[in-house]
N, CA, C and O of each residue as an XYZ file, in Angstrom:
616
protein
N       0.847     -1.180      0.000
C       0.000      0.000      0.000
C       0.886      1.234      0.000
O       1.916      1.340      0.665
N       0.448      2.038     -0.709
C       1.350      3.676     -0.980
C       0.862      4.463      0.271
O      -0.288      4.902      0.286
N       1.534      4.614      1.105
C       1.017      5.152      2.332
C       0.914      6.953      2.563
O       0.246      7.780      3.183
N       2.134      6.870      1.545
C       2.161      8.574      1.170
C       0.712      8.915      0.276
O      -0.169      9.775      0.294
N       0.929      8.120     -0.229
C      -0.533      8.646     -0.989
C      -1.847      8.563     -0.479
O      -2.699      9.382     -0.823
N      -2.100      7.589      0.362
C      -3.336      7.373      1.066
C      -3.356      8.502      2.026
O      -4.484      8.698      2.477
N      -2.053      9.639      2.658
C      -1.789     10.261      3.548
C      -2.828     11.558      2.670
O      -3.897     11.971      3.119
N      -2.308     11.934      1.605
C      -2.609     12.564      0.084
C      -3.716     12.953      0.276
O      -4.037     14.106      0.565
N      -4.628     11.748      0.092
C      -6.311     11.062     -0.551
C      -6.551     11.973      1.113
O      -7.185     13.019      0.972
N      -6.129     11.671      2.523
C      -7.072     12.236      3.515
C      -6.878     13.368      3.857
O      -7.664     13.909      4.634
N      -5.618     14.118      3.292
C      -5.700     14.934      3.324
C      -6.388     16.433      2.439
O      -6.486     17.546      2.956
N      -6.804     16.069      1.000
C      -6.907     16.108      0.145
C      -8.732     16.587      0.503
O      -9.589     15.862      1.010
N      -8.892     18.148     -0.010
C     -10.678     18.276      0.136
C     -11.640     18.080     -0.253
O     -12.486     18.819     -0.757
N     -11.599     16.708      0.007
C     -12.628     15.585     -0.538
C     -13.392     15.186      0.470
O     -13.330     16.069      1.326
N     -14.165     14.213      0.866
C     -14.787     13.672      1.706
C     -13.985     12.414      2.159
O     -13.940     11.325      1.586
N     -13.244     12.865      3.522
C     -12.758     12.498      4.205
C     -12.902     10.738      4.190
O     -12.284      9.758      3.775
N     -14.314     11.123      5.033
C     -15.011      9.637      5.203
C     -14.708      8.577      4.055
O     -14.100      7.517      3.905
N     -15.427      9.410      3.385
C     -15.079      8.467      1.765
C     -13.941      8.050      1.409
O     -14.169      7.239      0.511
N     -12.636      8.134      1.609
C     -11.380      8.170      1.464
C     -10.886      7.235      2.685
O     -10.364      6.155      2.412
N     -11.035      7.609      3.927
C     -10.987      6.809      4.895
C     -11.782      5.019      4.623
O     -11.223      3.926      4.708
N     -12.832      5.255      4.382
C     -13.547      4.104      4.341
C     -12.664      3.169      2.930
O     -12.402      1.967      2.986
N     -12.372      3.980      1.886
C     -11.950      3.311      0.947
C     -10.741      2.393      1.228
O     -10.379      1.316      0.754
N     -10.223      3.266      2.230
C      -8.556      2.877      2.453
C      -9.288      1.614      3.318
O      -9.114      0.524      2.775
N      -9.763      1.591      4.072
C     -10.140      0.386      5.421
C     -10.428     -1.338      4.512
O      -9.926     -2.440      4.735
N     -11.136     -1.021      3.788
C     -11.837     -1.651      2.424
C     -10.588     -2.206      2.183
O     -10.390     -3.062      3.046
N      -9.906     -2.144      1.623
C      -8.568     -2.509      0.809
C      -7.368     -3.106      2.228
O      -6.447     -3.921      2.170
N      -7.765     -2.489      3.109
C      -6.850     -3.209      4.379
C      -7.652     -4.444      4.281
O      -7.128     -5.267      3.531
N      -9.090     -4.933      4.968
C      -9.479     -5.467      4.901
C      -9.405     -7.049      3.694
O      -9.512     -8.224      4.048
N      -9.279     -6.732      2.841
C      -8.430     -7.962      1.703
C      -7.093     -8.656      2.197
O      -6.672     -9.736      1.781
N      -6.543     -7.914      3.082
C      -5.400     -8.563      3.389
C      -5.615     -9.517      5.121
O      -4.680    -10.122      5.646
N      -6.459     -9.464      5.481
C      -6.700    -10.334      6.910
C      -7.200    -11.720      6.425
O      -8.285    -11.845      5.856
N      -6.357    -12.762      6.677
C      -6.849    -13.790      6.955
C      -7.970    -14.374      7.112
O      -8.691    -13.391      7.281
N      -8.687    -15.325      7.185
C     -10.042    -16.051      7.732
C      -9.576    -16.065      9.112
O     -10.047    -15.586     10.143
N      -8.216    -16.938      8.785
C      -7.967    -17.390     10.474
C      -6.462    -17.105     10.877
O      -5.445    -17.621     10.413
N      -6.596    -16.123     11.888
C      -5.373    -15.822     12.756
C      -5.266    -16.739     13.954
O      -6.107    -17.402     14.561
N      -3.953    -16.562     14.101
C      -2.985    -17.128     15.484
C      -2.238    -16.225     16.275
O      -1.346    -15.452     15.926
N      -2.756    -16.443     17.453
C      -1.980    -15.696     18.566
C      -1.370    -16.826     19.402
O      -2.116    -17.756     19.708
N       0.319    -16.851     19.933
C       0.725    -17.374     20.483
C       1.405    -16.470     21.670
O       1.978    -15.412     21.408
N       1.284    -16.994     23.017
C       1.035    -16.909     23.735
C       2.243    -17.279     24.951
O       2.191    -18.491     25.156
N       3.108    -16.740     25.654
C       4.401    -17.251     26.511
C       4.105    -17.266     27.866
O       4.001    -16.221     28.508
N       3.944    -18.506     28.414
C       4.127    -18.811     29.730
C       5.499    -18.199     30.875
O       6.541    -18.777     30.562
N       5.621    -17.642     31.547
C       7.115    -17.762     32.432
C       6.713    -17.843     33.796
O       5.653    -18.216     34.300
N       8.242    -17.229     34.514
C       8.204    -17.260     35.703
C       6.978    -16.223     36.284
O       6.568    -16.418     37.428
N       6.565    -15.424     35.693
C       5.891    -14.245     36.040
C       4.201    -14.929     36.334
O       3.323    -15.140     35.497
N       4.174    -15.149     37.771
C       2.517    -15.821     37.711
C       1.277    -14.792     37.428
O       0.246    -15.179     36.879
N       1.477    -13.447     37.855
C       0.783    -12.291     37.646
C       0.317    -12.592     36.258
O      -0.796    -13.042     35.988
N       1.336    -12.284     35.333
C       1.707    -12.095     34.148
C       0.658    -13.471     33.293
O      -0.209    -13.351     32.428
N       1.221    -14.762     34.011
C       0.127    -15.628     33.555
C      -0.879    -16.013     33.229
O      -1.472    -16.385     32.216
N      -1.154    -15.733     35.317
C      -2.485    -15.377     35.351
C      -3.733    -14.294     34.567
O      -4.942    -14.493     34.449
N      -3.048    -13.329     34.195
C      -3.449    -12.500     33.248
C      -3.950    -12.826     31.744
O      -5.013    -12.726     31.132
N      -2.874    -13.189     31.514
C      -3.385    -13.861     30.013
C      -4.036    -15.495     29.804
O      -4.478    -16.060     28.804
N      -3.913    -15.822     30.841
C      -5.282    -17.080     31.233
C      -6.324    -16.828     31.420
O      -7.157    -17.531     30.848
N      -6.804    -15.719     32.297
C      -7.737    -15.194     32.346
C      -8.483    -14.339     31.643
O      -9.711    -14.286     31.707
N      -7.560    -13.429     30.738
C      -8.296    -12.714     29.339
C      -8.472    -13.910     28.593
O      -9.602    -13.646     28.184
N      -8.198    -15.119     28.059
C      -8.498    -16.356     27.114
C      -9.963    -16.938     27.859
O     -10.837    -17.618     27.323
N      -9.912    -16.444     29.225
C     -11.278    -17.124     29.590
C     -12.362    -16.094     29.458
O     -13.561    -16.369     29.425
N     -11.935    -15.089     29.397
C     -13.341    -13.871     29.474
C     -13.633    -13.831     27.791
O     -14.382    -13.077     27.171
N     -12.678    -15.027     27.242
C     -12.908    -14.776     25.670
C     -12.200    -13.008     24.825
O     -12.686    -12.390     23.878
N     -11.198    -12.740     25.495
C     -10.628    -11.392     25.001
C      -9.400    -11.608     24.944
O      -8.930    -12.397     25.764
N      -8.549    -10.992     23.991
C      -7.636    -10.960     23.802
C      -6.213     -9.895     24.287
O      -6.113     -8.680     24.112
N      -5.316    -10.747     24.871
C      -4.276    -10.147     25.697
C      -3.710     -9.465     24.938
O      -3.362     -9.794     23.804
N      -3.510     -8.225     25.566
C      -2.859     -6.520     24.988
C      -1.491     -6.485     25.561
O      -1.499     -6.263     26.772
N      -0.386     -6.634     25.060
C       0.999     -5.698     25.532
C       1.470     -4.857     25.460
O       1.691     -4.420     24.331
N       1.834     -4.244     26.430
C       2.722     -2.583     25.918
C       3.473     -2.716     25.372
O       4.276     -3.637     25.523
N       3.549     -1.472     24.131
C       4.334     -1.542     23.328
C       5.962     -1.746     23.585
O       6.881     -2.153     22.875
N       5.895     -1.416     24.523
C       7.677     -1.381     25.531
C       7.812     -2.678     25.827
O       8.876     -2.914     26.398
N       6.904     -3.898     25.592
C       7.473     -5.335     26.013
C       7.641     -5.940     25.074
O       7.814     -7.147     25.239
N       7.668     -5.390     23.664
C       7.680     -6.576     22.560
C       9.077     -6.920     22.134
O       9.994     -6.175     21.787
N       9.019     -8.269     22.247
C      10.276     -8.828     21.921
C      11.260     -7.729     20.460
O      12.192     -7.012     20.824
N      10.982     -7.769     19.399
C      11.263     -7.434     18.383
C      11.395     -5.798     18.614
O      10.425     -5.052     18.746
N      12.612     -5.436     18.635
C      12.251     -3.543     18.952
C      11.836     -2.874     17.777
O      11.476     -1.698     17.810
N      11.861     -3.558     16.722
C      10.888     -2.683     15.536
C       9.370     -2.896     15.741
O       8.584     -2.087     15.248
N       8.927     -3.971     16.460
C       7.291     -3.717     16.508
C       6.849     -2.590     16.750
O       7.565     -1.812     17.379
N       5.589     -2.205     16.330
C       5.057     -1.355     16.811
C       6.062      0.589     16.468
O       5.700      1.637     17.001
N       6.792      0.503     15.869
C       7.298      1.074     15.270
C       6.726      1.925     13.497
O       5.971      1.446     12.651
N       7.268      2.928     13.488
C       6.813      3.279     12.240
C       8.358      4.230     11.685
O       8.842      5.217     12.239
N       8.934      3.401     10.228
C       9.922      4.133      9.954
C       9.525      4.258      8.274
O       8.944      3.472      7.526
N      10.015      5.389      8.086
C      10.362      5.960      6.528
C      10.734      6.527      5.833
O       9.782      7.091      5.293
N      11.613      6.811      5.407
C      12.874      6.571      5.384
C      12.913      8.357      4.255
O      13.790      9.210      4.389
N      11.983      8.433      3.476
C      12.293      9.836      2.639
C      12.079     10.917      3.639
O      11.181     11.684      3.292
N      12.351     11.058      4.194
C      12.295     12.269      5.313
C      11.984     13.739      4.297
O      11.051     14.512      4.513
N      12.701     13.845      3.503
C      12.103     15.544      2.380
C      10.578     14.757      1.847
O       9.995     15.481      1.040
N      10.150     13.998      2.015
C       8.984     13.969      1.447
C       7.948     14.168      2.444
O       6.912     14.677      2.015
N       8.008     13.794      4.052
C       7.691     13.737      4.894
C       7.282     14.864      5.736
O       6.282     14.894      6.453
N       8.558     16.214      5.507
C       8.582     17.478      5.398
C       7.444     18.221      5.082
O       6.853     19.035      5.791
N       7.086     17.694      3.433
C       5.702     18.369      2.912
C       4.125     18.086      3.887
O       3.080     18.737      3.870
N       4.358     17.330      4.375
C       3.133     16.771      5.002
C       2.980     18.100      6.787
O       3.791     18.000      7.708
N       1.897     19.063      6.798
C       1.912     20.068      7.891
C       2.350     19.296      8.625
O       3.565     19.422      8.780
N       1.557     17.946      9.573
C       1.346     17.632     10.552
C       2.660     16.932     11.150
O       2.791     16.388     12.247
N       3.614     17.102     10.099
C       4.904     15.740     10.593
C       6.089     17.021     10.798
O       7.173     16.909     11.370
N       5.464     18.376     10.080
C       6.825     19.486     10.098
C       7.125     19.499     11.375
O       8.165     20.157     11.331
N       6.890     19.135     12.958
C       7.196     19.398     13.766
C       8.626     18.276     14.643
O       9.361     18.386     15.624
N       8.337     17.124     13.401
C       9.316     15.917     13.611
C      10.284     16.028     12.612
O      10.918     14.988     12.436
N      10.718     17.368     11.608
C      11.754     17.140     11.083
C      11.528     16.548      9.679
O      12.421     16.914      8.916
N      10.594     15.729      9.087
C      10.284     15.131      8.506
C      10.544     13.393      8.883
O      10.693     12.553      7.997
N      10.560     13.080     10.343
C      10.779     12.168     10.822
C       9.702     11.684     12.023
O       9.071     12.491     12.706
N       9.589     10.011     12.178
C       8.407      9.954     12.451
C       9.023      9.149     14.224
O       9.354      7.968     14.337
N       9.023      9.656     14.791
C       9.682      9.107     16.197
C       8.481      8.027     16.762
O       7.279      7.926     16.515
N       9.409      7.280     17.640
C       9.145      6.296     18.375
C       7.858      6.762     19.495
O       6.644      6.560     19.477
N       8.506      7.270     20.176
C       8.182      8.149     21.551
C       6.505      7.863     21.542
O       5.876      7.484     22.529
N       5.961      8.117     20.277
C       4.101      7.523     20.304
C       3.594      6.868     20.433
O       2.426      6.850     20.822
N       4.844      5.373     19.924
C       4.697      4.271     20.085
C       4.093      3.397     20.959
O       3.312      2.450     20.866
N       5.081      4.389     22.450
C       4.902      3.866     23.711
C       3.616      4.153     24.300
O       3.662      4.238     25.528
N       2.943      4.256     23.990
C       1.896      5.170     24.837
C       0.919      3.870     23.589
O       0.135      4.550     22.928
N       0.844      2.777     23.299
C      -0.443      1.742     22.968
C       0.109      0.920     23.511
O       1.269      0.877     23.920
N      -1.043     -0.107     23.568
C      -0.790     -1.472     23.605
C      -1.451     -1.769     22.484
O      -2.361     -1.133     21.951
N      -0.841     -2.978     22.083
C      -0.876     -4.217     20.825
C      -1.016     -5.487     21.321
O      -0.842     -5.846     22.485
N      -1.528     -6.529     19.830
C      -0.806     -7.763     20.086
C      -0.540     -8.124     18.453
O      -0.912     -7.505     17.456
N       0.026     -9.014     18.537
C       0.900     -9.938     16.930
C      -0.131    -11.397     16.721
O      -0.126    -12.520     17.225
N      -0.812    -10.831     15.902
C      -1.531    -12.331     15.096
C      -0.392    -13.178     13.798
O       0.432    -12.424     13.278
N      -0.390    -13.923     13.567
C      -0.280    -14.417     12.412
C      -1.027    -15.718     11.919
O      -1.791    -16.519     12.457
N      -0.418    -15.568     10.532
C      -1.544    -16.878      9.707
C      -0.908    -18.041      9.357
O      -1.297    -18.925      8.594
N       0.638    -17.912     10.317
C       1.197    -19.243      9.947
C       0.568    -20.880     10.848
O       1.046    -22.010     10.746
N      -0.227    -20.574     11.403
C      -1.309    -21.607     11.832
C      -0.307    -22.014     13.302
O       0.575    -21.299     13.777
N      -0.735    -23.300     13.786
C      -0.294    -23.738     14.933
C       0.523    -24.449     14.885
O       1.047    -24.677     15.975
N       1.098    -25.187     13.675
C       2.249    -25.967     13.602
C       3.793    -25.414     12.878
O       4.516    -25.906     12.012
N       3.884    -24.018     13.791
C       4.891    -23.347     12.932
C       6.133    -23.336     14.316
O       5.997    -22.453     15.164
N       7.180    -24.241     14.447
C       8.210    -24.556     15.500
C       8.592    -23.242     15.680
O       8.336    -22.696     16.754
N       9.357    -22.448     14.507
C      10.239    -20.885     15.106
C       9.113    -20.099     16.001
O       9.513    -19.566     17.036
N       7.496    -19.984     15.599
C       6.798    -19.184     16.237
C       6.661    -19.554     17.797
O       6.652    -18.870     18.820
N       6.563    -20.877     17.547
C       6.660    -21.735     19.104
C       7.733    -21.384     19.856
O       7.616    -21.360     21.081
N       9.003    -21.040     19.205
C      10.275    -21.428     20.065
C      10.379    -19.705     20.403
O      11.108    -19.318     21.316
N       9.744    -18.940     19.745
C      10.350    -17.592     19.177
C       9.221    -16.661     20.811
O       9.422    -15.982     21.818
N       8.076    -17.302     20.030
C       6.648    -16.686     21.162
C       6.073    -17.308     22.009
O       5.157    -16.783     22.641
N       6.372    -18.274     22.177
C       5.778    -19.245     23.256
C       6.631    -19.631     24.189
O       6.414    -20.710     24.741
N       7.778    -18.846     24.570
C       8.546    -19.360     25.546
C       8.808    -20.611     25.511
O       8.200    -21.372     26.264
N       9.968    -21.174     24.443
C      10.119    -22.302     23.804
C       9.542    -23.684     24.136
O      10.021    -24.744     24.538
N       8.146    -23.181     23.759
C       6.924    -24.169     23.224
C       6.318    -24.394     25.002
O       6.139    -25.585     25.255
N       6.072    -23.643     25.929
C       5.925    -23.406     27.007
C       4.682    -22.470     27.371
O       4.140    -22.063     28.398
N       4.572    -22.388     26.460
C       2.773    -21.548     26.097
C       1.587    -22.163     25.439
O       1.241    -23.312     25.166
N       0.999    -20.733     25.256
C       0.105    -22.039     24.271
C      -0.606    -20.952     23.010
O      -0.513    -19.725     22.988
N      -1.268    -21.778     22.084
C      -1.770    -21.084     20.515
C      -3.259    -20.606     20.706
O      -3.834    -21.567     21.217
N      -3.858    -19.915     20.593
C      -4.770    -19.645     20.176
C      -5.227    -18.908     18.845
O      -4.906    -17.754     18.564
N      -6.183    -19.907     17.910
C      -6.784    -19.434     16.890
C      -8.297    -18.733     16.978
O      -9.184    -19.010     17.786
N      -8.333    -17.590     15.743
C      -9.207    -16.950     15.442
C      -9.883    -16.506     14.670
O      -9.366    -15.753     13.845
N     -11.130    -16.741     14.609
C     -12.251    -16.967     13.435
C     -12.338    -15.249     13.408
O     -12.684    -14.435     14.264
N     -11.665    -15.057     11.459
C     -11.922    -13.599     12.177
C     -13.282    -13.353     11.371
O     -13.853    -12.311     11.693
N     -13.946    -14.168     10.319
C     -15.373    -14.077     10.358
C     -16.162    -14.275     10.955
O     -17.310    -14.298     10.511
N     -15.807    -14.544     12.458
C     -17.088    -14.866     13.791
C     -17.268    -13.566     13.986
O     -16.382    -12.714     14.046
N     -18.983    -13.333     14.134
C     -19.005    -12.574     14.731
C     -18.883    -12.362     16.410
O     -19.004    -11.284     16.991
N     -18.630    -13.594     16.995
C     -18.139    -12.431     18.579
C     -16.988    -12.191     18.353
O     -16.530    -11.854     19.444
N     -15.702    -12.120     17.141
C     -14.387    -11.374     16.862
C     -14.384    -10.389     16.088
O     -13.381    -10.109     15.431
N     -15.817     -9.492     16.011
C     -15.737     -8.482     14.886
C     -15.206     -7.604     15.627
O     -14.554     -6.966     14.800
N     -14.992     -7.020     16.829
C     -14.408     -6.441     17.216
C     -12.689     -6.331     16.784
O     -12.158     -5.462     16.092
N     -12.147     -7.343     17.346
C     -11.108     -7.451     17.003
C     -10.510     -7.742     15.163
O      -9.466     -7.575     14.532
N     -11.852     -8.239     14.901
C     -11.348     -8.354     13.036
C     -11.351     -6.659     12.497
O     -10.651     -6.489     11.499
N     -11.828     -5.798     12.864
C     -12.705     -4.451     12.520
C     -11.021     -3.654     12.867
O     -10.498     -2.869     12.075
N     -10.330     -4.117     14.334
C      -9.179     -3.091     14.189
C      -7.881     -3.482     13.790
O      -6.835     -2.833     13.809
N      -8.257     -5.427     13.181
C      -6.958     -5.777     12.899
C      -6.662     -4.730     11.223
O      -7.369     -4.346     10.291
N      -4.795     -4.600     11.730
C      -3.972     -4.264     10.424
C      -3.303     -5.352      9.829
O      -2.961     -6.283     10.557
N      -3.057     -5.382      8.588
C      -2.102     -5.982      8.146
C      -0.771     -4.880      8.354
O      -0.885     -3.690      8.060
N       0.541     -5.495      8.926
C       1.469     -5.207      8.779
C       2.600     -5.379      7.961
O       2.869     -6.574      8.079
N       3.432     -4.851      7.182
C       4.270     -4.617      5.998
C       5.513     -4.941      6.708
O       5.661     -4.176      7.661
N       6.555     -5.885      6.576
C       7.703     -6.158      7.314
C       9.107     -5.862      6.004
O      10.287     -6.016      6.319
């Protein structure tokens, strides 16, 4: 997806909505039927207990952005900075898009490599010490969560 340009399209004095909705539309093609969230057990029983207990209220466990393994998650980089410039709302970053915003969500990491994927096991599950959960993202009691999933660009 051209992200500069979709930036363009909302900024652009058109009908917002219309532009917005279009862009969502076209995210939407890229989600899966069925996602996987995997899930790491440790020493931390709090921590456990927590995400045992959101799997039982049927909701899905949120991390701060400051705990994700990978320090590019949750991140946003790009790299033409003079193009970035043109845009009002970013002139105050230089034409650069800092971290610092990052911190202030929580997330979580689906993927569609299903439940028999070892690196995801060894990688997110506290080597295979957790556990998988899959998700119907055409159910409706997950429209919630299907409605704010992104596809992410690696």
């Amino acid at each position: 997806m051209d992200y500069i340009k979709a930036i363009t399209l909302l900024n652009a004095p058109t009908n917002k909505n219309e532009v917005f909705h279009t862009i969502y539309q076209i995210t939407r093609l890229h989600i899966p039927k069925t996602l996987y969230k995997y899930y790491s057990l440790n020493d931390d029983e709090n921590l456990n207990e927590l995400k045992l207990t959101t799997l039982a209220d049927e909701k899905i466990f949120l991390a701060s952005s400051e705990d994700f393994n990978d320090p590019f998650d949750n991140k946003a980089f790009y790299y033409h900075s003079e193009k970035l410039k043109k845009f009002e709302e970013l002139r105050a970053f230089n034409g650069h898009i800092f971290d610092d915003i990052m911190f202030t969500s929580r997330a979580t990491s689906l993927t569609n490599t299903g439940f028999n994927s070892m690196p995801m096991w060894a990688h997110y599950s506290n080597n295979h010490r957790g556990f998988c959960v899959s998700y119907n993202m055409g159910d409706l009691r997950n429209m919630q969560l299907s409605a704010c999933t992104l596809p992410i660009q690696y």
